[in-house]
Each structure stands twice: as structure tokens, then as C-alpha cells.
N, C-alpha and C positions, 0 to 999 in steps of 0.2 A: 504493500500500500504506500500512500504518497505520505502518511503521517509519520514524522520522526519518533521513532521511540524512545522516551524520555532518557533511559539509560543508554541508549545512543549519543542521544543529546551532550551524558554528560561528558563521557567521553571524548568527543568531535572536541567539547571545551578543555580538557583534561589532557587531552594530544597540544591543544593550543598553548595552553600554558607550559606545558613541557619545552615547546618551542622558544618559546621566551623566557625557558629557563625561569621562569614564575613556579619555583618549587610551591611555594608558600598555597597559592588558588589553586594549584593542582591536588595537594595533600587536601586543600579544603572538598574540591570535587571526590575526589575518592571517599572521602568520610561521607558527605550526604549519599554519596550513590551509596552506602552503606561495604564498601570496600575496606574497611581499616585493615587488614592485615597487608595488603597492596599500597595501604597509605605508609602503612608503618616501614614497610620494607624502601619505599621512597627515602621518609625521612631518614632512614637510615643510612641509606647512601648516600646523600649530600648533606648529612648533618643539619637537618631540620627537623631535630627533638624533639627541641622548646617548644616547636611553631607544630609540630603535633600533640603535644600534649594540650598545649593552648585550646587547640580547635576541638579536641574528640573531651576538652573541659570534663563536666560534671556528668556529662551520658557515660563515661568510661566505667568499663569492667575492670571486679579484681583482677583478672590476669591484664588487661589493659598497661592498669597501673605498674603492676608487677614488669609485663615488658619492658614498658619505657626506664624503669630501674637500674635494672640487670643493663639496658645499656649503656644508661650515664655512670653505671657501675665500671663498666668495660673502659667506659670514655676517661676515668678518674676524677669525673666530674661530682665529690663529693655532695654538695648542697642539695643538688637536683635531685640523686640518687636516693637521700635521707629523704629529701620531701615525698618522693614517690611510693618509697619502702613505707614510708608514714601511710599513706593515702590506701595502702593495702594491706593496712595492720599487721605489715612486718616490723615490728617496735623496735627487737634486736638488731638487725642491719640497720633501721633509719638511723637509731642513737650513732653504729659503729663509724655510719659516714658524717654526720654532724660532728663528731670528736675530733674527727679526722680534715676539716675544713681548717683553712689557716685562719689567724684571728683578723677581722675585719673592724670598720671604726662602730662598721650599727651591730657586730655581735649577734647577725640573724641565725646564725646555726646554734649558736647559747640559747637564744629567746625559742626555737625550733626542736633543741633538745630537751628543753623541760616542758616542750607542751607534749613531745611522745612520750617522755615518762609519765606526764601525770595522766595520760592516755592509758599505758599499761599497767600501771597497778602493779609492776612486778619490783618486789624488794630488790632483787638480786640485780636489776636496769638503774634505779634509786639508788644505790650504792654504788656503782658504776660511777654515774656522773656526779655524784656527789667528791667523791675520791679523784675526779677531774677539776671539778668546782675549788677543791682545795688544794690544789696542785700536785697532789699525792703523785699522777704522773708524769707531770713533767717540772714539779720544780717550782709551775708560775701559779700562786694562786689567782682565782679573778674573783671580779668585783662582787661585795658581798652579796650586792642587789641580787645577783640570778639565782643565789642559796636560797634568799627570803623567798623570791618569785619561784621558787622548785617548793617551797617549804605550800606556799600559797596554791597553788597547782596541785598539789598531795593532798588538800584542806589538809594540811599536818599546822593548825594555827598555833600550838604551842611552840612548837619549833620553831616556826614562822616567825610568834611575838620576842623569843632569844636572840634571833637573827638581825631582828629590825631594831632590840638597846645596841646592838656591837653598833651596829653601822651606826646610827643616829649620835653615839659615842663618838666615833670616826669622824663623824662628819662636825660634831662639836669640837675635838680635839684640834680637827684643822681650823676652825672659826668660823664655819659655814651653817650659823645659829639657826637660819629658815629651813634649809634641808633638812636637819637634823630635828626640826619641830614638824615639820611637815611627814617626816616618815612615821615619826610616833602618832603623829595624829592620824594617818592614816589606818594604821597599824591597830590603834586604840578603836576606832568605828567599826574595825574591820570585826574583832573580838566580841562588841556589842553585838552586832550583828548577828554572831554564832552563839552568843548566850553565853561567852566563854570570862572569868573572868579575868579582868585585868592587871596583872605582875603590877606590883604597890612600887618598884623601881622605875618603869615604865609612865604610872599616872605622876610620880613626884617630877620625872624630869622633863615629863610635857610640861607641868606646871614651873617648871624654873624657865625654860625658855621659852614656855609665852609670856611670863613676867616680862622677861628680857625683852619680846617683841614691843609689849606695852613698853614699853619705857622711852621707845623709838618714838612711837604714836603720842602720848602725850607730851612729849618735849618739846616734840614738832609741833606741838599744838597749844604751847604755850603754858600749859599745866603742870607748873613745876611741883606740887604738892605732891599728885597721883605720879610725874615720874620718880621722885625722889624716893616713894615708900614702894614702888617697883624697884630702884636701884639699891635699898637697903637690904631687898629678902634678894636677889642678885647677887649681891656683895657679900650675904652670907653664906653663897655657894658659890665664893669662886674660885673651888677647885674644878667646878667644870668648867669651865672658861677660859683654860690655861694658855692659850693664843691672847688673851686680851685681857691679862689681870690687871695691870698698870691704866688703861685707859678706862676701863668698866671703872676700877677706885678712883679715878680723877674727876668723873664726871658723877660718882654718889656724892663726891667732897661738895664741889662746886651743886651740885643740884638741892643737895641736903642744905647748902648755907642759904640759897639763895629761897628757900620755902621753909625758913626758920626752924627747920632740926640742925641748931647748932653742935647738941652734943653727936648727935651720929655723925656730923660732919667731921669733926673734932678725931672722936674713934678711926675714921677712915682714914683721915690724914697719917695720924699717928701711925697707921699702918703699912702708910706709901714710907715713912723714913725706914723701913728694914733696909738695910743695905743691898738685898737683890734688887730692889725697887727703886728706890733713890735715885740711881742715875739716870733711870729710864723716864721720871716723867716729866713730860713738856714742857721746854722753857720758858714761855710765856705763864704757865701758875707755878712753876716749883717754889719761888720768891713768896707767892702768898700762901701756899701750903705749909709752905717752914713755920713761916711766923704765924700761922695758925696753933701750928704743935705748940709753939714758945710759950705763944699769950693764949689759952684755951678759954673760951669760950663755949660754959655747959650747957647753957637755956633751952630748950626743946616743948617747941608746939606739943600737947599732950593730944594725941591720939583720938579720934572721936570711936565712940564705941557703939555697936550694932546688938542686937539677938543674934544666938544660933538658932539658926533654923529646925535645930532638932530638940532644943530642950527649953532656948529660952533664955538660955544664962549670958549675958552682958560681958561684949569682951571686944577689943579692938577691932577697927574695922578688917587689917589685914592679918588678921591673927587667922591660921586654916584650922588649926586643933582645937577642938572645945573643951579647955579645962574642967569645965561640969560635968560632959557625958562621955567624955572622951573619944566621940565621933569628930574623924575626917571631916571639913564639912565640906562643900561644894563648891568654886569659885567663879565667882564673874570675869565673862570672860572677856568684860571692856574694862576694870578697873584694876583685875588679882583680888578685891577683897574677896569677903565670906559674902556667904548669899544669905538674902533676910527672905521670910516667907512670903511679905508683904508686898515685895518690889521685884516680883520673878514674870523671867520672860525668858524664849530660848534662840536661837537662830533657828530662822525656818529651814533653812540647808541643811545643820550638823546638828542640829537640837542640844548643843553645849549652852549652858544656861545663863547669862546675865542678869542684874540689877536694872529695872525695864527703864529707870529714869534715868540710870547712867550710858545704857545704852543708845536711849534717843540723843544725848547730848555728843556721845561720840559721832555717831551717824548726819551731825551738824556740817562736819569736816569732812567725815571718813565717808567711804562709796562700796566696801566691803569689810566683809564679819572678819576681824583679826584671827580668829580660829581658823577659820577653812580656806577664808581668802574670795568665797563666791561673792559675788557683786549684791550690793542689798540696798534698802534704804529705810527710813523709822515707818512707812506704809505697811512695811511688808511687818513688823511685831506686833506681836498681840500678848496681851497683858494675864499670865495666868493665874487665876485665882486657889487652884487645886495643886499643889505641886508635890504631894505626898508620891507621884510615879517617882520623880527626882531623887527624894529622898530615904530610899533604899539604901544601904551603906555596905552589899553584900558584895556591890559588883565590880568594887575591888579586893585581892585580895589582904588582907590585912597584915 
């Protein structure tokens, strides 16, 4: 008859593109006329893998997969071979060729190996690249992230949450005070989330550097009160800080004088004369820190005092222990104080709770939750009256 028949048809194209050396629309024709193994053996000969894998995408069979494997296997073309051996739940071969990739700057065959372990469920794969992860074989350990992200991948969250104090450690050690609140904080939602509870080293050192975050935020905002009594509980932890103990105690000095806690100023001074210290701070105040130490001056704003929100009992505002009942208590997370019953709100993003009046006034300035970092505005809080979910004291551990 006079009518072309459609797999004719594609052929006639299929010739043509061959002509043109157009591997690529040829490998395509074969796969609609439902040809793959004729495709495959194409791609094979001019090394059009990729551009077959590409095309025969999410219609492809396990052995499909498995083919295209074996021959980026053949090729020594690591990544692709893992990603395929992945794709046909050959978990052992993917990990062997992901191990096996040199290390790159985006680390896809790291980020590639922990999605097929936590794919496989098999101990004996888990210890594998963990023992890679630490450099047990060659020497180099790598970056801690891809342990927590294996640990995360596994739901292995306790693991997970030991993983993310080292790093957040690391990342304070060097002076990188946001990463290092950022991973705990994440790390901390993640825990809620699983009902898991929260390592009490974990909740304290979020709570030291987000002090630390505030102290940025009201400075910059002209509130030298609230940075000062940020910069004093700072200042009493600054052995975590060890990149920046001289300028963290330079500016409690100057923040504390300058918002009438003279004695804690005083203290701090005092502190900068140790001889490790001394020569390192700034020559523009070391003259008035001296003759601070000389002539001291004790006077000290007394502390305004709040309820705990669990008992009642009347105690500085950024006092976090309740002497009364000796509950933890909760912190605002625009000011570092204790949270009162009366004045509770949470962010709508991380539901971490502040003081609802202190947080509209930050929300004056600021355009995001200093916890999470998402964008917000005082529209977006709502005033809770019931805050009894809050206060729970279980969900850390003690």
C-alpha cells in the first residue's frame, strides 16, 4: 500500500540521523520505536551513555539500569556507575563506585553515598562509609556534615544530635558563631520533631550563642541595656568563644559602662589585665580600661525582676534557673530573658517562644525571627494566653 508504516517511518528518520551522525535523535528514535536494546548497543559504540540513559529516563527496567552500569563500570566512569547500580538497588556496587570517585568541590558522590546507604538498611554498607567518612581508609577524614547527614539519612537522631555538638563546636572554635547556632538549631527542631529528647549540652549552647546573636541585634539597635546583660551571660562563657575572648570582654567592658552596670564592667576589665590578655586589647580603650581597674567604680543598675513561669517565685529578668523550683525555664528569644506567663508569644516559623511585647519592639527594626532567620513581621504574632504546651520541662534532658 501507499501508507508508510509508522515503524518505517521511524526508521527512514533513524537512517537520517545516523547520517548526520545525530547519534543523540537516532538513540531517541530507537527508544520510541521501542528498540532499546539496538539503542543501547548505539550508545555504546559512540559513547552516548548519558544521552541514553537521559532518554529511556524513568520508563527504564531493572536490567535497563543495571546495563547502563556495568558499562560506565567498564568505562571507569565511577559516579554514573554508582548512580545506576543505585537506581537498580544494587546498594553494594553503587557505595563501591561512589568511594571510588575523586573528591570534587560539590562532594556529589559523599551526598550520593549516604542516600544509598540510608537506602539499604545494611549495617555492614553503614560501617563501610562511615570508616570512609573518618578516614579510617585513607588517612583524610571529611567534613563532619556528611556523618550528621548519614547519621540523618539512618533516622539514627541520637547519633545525629552527637554529631551536630562536635561540628557546631568546630564551627565555634573557629569563630563562625551563626553556623554553629544554626546547626544546633536545626538539629534541636529536628529532635522535636521525632519526640526525641534534647542533650541538656546541646539546649545550653544554643542558648549561649543566641545570647551572643542578640547582643549583635541590640547594639545595632541602640539598646545598650539588653546588649550588655546579653554580653554579661556571654562573658560568663567565654570558654566557648576562644577565637574572640579579648574583643567579646572589650565590648561587655565598654557596653556594661555605658548602660550603668559599672560593677560588671569593672569585673570584666579586671579580667582583660591577665597578662595573656593585656597586650591584645585595642589601643584606642586599653588607656580607659586600665584606669578603670585603678579607680573602680562598683555602682550597678539593680536588675529588674520577673515571675517564673512555673512557680511564681520572683527572680531577675535574665536569671534561666529558678531558684524556687529549680526548673530550666524557657527563654525569649528577642531579649535571652526568662519567659513570664503573661507576655508569651512564639514565632510562627520555629514556635521558639518570646516575651510578645519585647518581640513587637524588636520587629520595629528587625524583618526576621533571630532564631530561624525566616522573614516575619509583629502581623504575623499572636498573643498566647495558654502556654502550659510550653511548659513541659521533660523535653530536655536534665
Amino acid at each position: 500500500s501507499d501508507i508508510v508504516q509508522p515503524e518505517t517511518l521511524s526508521t527512514i528518520c533513524y537512517r537520517f540521523f545516523l547520517r548526520l551522525n545525530d547519534y543523540g535523535s537516532a538513540i531517541q528514535f530507537l527508544v520510541m520505536s521501542k528498540c532499546n536494546d539496538e539503542a543501547f548497543q548505539l550508545a555504546q559504540q559512540h559513547s552516548q551513555m548519558e544521552v541514553y540513559a537521559d532518554i529511556i529516563g524513568s520508563d527504564a527496567t531493572m536490567e535497563d539500569y543495571q546495563s547502563i552500569a556495568l558499562y560506565f563500570e567498564g568505562e571507569k566512569k565511577h559516579l554514573q556507575a554508582g548512580k545506576f547500580f543505585q537506581l537498580c538497588g544494587q546498594h553494594s556496587r553503587a557505595l563501591k563506585h561512589f568511594l571510588r570517585c575523586p573528591n570534587t568541590d560539590d562532594n556529589l558522590a559523599i551526598e550520593m553515598a549516604i542516600e544509598t546507604v540510608g537506602q539499604a538498611k545494611d549495617e555492614a554498607l553503614t560501617n563501610q562509609l562511615i570508616d570512609y567518612l573518618m578516614g579510617e581508609s585513607d588517612g583524610m577524614p571529611k567534613d563532619a556534615k556528611y556523618l550528621f547527614r548519614l547519621y540523618m539519612a539512618l533516622k539514627q537522631y541520637r547519633e545525629a544530635a552527637r554529631t551536630a555538638i562536635i561540628i557546631a563546636r568546630e564551627e565555634q572554635s573557629a569563630g563562625n558563631y551563626r553556623n554553629a547556632h544554626d546547626v544546633l538549631f536545626s538539629m534541636y527542631t529536628e529532635l522535636q520533631t521525632q519526640k526525641i529528647k534534647i542533650p541538656s549540652e546541646m539546649a545550653t549552647n544554643l542558648m549561649i550563642l543566641h545570647s551572643y546573636i542578640l547582643v549583635k541585634i541590640h547594639v545595632k539597635r541602640g539598646d545598650h541595656l539588653k546588649g550588655a546583660r546579653m554580653l554579661i551571660r556571654v562573658s560568663n562563657n567565654i570558654s566557648k568563644f576562644p577565637s574572640h575572648i579579648v574583643p567579646i570582654l572589650t565590648s561587655a567592658v565598654i557596653e556594661c559602662h555605658r548602660a550603668g552596670l559599672k560593677n560588671s564592667s569593672f569585673s570584666f576589665a579586671a579580667l582583660l589585665m591577665r597578662p595573656e590578655y593585656r597586650n591584645k586589647i585595642d589601643g584606642k580603650y586599653k588607656k580607659k580600661i586600665e584606669a578603670m581597674v585603678r579607680r573602680p567604680d562598683t555602682s550597678e543598675l539593680e536588675e529588674e525582676t520577673s515571675p517564673c513561669p512555673y512557680c511564681g517565685f520572683q527572680l531577675p529578668e535574665c536569671e534561666l534557673l529558678c531558684p524556687g523550683c529549680k526548673n530550666n525555664m524557657p527563654y525569649c528569644i528577642a531579649t535571652g530573658r526568662h519567659m513570664v506567663k503573661e507576655d508569651w508569644t512564639v514565632c510562627p516559623h520555629c514556635d521558639f517562644p518570646a516575651l510578645h511585647s519585647e518581640f513587637l519592639v524588636l520587629l520595629e527594626t528587625e524583618s526576621a525571627c533571630p532564631m530561624c532567620s525566616e522573614s516575619l513581621n509583629a502581623s504575623h504574632l499572636k498573643k498566647i494566653t495558654d502556654c502550659a504546651n510550653y511548659l513541659q520541662p521533660d523535653q530536655v534532658e536534665q
